[in-house]
C-alpha positions in Angstrom: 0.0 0.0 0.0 1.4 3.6 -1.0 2.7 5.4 2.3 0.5 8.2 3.8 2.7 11.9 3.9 1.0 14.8 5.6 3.2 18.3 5.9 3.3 21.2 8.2 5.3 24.6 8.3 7.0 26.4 11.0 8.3 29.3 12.0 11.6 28.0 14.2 14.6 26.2 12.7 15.0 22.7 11.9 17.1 22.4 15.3 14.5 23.7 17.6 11.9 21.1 15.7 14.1 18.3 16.0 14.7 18.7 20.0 11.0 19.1 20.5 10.2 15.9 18.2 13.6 14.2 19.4 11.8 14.0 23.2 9.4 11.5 22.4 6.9 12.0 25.5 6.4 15.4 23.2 4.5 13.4 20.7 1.7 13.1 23.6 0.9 16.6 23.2 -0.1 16.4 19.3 -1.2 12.7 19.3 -3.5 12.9 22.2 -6.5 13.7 20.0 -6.8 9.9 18.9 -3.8 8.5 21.5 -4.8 8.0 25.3 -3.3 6.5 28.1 0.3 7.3 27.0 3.3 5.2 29.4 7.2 5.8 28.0 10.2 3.7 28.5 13.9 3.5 27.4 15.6 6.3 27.2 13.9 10.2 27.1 14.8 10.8 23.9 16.6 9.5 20.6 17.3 6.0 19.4 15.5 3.4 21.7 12.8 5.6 23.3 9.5 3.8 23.4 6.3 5.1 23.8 2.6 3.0 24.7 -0.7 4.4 24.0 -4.5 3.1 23.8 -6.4 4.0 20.6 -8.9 6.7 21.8 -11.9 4.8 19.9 -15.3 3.3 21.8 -14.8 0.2 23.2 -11.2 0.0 21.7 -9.0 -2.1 23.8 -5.9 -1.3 20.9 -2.5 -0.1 21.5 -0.2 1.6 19.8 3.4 1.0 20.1 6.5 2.4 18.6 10.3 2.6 19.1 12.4 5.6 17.8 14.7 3.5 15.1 16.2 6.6 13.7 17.5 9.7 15.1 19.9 12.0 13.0 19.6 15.5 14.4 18.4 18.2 13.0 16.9 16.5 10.0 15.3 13.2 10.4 13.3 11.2 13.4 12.0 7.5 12.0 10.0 5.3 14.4 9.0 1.8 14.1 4.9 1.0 15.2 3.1 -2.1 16.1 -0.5 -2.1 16.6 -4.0 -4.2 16.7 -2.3 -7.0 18.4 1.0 -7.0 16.4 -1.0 -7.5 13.3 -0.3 -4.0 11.9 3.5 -2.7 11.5 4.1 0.8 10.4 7.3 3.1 10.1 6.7 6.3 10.8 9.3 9.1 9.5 9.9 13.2 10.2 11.6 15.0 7.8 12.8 18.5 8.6 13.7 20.9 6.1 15.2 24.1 6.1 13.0 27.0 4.7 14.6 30.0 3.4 13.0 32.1 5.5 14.9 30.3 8.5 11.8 28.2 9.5 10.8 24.5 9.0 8.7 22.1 6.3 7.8 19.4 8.6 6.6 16.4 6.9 5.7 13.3 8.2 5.3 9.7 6.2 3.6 6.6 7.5 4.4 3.7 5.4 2.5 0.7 5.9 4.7 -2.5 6.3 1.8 -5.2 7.7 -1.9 -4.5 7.2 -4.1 -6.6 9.0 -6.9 -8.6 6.8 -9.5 -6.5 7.2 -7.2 -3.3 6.5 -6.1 -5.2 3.4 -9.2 -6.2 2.0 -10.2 -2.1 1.8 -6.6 -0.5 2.0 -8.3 3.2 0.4 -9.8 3.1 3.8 -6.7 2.7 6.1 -5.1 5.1 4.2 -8.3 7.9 4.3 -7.9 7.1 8.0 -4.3 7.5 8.5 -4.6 10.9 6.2 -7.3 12.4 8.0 -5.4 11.9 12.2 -1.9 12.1 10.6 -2.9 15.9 9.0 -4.5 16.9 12.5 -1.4 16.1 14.3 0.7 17.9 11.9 -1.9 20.9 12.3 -1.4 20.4 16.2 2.3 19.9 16.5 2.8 23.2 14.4 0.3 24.9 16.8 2.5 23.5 19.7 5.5 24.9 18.0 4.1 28.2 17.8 3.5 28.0 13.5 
């Protein structure tokens, strides 16, 4: 299935973005619209930080986990995720560009490595999903950064 990319522009440098993204109890604050329940272990930040969180749904008993994989500062965060029972696998990836007017194009991809069945059969519908809370948290980080 064709990864999921959602973008967001902000008005501090690419350093500043990666140091609030690099602290992975951060993503809380821009996640929490569809992510409850949030517990963190490993380290605070970087490589090996982990982060657990319940899929704010009715009646939904899922989590969400990921591991930061990737950390090469100030340009690029990539996390691995796990989900509905370990039958969905995701990497998740920030890219942070330079603007020329010293701020930041954030842009986030979500590329799908394990669907389960049901995500398979109708994959248009994961990915309307995925585009519609992935664009809200890119809307909400860059409020949280001040863009």
């Amino acid at each position: 299935m064709k990864p999921v990319t959602v973008e967001a522009t902000v008005a501090k440098p690419p350093v500043e973005v990666f140091e609030f993204l690099d602290a992975l109890a951060n993503h809380e604050r821009f996640l929490d619209h569809y992510l409850v329940d949030w517990k963190f272990s490993g380290p605070q930040r970087g490589v090996g930080a982990k982060a657990r969180a319940r899929v704010d749904a009715p009646g939904s008993q899922d989590h969400f986990e990921f591991e930061v994989t990737e950390s090469e500062a100030p340009r690029r965060i990539v996390e691995q995720g796990v989900s509905s029972g370990g039958k969905r696998e995701t990497q998740g990836t920030y890219r942070l560009e330079q603007l020329s007017d010293g701020g930041t194009r954030i842009e986030f991809e979500l590329l799908f490595q394990q669907l389960p069945r049901s995500e398979r059969i109708a994959p248009f519908l994961t990915r309307a999903f995925a585009k519609r809370v992935n664009a809200k948290s890119m809307r909400r980080l860059a409020k949280q950064l001040g863009g």
